[in-house]
PAVO-258472 format. One record per residue (C-alpha): x, y, z; residue number from 0. Coordinates in steps of 0.05 Angstrom, whole numbers. Example, Ala and Ser with C-alpha at 12.3 -4.5 7.8 and 13.67 -1.06 7.14 Angstrom:
BEGIN
REC        x        y        z   seq
REC      246      -90      156     0
REC      273      -21      143     1
//
This chain:
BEGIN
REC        x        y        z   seq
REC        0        0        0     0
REC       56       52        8     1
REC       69       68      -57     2
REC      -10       80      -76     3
REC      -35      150      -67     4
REC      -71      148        0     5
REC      -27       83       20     6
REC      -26      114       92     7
REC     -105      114       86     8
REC     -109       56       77     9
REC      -63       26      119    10
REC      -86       54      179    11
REC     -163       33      165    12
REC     -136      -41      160    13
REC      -92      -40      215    14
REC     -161      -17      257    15
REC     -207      -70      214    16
REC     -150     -122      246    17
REC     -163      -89      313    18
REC     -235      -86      311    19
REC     -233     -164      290    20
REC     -187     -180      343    21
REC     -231     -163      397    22
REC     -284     -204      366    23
REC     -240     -265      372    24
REC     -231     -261      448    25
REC     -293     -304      485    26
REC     -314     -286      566    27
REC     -346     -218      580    28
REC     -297     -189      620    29
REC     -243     -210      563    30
REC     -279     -178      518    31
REC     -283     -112      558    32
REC     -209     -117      573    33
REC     -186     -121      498    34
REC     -235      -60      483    35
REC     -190      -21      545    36
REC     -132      -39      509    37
REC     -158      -38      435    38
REC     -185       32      447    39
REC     -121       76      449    40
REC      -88       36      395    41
REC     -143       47      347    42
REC     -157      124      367    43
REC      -76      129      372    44
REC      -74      104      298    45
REC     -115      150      264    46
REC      -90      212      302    47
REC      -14      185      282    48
REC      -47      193      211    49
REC      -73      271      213    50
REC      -10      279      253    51
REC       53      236      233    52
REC      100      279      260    53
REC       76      285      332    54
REC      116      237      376    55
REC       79      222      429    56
REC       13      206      391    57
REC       66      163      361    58
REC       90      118      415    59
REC       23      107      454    60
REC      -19       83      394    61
REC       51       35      375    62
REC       58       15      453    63
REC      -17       11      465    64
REC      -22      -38      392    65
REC       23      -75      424    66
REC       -2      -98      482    67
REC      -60     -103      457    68
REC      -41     -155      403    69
REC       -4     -195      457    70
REC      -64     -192      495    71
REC      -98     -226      442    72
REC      -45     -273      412    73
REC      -43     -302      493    74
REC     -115     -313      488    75
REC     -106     -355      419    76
REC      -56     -399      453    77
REC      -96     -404      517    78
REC     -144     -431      473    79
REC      -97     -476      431    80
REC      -72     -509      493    81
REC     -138     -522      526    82
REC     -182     -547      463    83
REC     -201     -621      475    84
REC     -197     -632      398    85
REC     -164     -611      334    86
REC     -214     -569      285    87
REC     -221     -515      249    88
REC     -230     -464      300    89
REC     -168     -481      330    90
REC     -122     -486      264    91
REC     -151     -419      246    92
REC     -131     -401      325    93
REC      -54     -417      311    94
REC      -55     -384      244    95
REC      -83     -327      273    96
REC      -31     -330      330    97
REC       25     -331      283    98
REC       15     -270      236    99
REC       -9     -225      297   100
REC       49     -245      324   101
REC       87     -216      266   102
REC       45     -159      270   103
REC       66     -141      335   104
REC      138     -145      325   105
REC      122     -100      268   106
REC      105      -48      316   107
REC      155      -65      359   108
REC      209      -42      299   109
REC      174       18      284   110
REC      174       52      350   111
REC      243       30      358   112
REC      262       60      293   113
REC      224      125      316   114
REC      256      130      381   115
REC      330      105      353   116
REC      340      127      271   117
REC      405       88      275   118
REC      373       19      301   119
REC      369       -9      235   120
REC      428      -12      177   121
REC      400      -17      104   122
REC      455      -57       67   123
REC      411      -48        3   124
REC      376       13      -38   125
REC      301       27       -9   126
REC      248       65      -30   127
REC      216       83       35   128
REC      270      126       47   129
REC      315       76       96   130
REC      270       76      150   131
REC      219       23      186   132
REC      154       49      162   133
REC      103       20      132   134
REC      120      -50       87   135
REC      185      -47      107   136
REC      181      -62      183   137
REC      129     -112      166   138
REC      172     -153      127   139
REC      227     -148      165   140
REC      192     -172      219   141
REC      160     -236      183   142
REC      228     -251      152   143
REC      253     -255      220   144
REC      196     -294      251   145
REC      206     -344      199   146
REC      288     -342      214   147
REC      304     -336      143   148
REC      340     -271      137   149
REC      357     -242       79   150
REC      410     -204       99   151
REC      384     -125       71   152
REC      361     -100      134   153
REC      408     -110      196   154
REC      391      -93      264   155
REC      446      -45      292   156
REC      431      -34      363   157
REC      434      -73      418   158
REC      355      -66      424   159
REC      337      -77      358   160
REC      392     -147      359   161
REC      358     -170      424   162
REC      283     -158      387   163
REC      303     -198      327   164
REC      340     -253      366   165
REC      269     -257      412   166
REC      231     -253      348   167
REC      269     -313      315   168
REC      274     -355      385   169
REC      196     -345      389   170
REC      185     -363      314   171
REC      222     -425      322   172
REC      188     -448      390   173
REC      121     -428      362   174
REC      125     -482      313   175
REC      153     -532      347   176
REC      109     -533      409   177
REC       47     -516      366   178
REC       55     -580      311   179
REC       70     -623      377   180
REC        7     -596      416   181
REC      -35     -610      349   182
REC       -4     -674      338   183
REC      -26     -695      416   184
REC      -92     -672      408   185
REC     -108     -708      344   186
REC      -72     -767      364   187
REC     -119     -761      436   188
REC     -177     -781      395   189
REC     -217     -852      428   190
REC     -243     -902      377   191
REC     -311     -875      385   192
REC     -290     -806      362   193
REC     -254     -824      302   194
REC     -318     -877      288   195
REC     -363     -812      300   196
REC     -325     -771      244   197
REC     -320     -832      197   198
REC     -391     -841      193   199
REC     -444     -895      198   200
REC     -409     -946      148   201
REC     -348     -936      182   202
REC     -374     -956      250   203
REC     -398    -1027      225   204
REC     -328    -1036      193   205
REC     -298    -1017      267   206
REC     -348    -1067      302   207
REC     -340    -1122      262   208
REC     -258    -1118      258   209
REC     -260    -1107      334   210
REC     -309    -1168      343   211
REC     -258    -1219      303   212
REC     -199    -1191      343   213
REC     -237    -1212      406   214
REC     -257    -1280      367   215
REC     -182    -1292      358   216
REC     -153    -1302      430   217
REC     -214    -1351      446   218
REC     -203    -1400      386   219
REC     -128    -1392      412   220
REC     -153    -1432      474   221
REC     -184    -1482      446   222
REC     -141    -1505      399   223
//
């Protein structure tokens, strides 16, 4: 969006449509009024940050309050991950979810850094935004992290900005891990009667029948 006309526009109405959804994601009344606390100044914060860019202090509380907002939220998702009884869609969706908000935040985490501290970040290559963490920039910076891949053209500089991207990567890598083995528990959790139940009718008779001649065998065992 940052090199359409109105790319700032737009921006910061999706950044609040992600907000706005957000909430919607978090179940339990009084987690739903906390996230609209904590929602609240980062949405208000964001669209004064856009009729004034320049002021810093608008600046920092709609970055700081996104943030912990979005953690707020992205601990929810794995609160929910950890204590769903089954695998489905809700809770795949859940650790998507989880993942790119996380990215998100970091994303804010690199632009107030890069407000506060110009010389956080070293551009090895030629950019168009101007070497700076606006926008694009400090949104793929921070998924390119999260993944660990690193493509070397942006290098953190600071001892901040190293100790954000080495927490980003740590977290990236542990997110993955520790979600594939909580999925891989849950589905493997399932009881016979569960995995009948999603099979189908048809299904069930071929369970009953195979479990009926595996009981059959150990008795003609005996008597022979």
């Amino acid at each position: 969006m940052d090199p359409l006309k109105g790319g700032d526009l737009i921006e910061t109405m999706l950044i609040t449509l992600v907000l706005l959804i957000a909430v919607l994601s978090i179940a339990g009344r009084w987690k739903a009024m906390l996230g609209i606390v904590l929602a609240a100044p980062a949405v208000v914060g964001q669209w004064l940050n856009y009729w004034r860019p320049d002021e810093m202090l608008i600046y920092v509380v709609s970055r700081a309050s996104g943030l912990l907002f979005i953690g707020f939220v992205v601990v929810e998702l794995l609160r929910f991950i950890i204590y769903a009884p089954r695998v489905d869609a809700e809770v795949l969706c859940a650790a998507v979810a989880g993942f790119l908000l996380s990215g998100l935040a970091w994303s804010l985490a690199y632009n107030l850094l890069d407000r506060l501290d110009p010389d956080s970040f070293v551009f090895t290559l030629s950019s168009k935004n101007g070497f700076s963490m606006n926008g694009f920039t400090s949104l793929y910076f921070s998924f390119i992290t999260l993944s660990t891949l690193g493509y070397g053209d942006i290098v953190p500089g600071s001892q901040v900005a190293r100790m954000l991207a080495m927490v980003e990567a740590m977290f990236g890598m542990f997110y993955m891990a520790l979600l594939i083995a909580r999925l891989v528990s849950l589905y493997s959790a399932k009881t016979p009667v569960e995995v009948v139940d999603q099979g189908g009718l048809g299904d069930r008779k071929d369970v009953e029948s195979e479990s009926s001649r595996a009981s059959q065998l150990p008795n003609a065992n005996q008597r022979e």
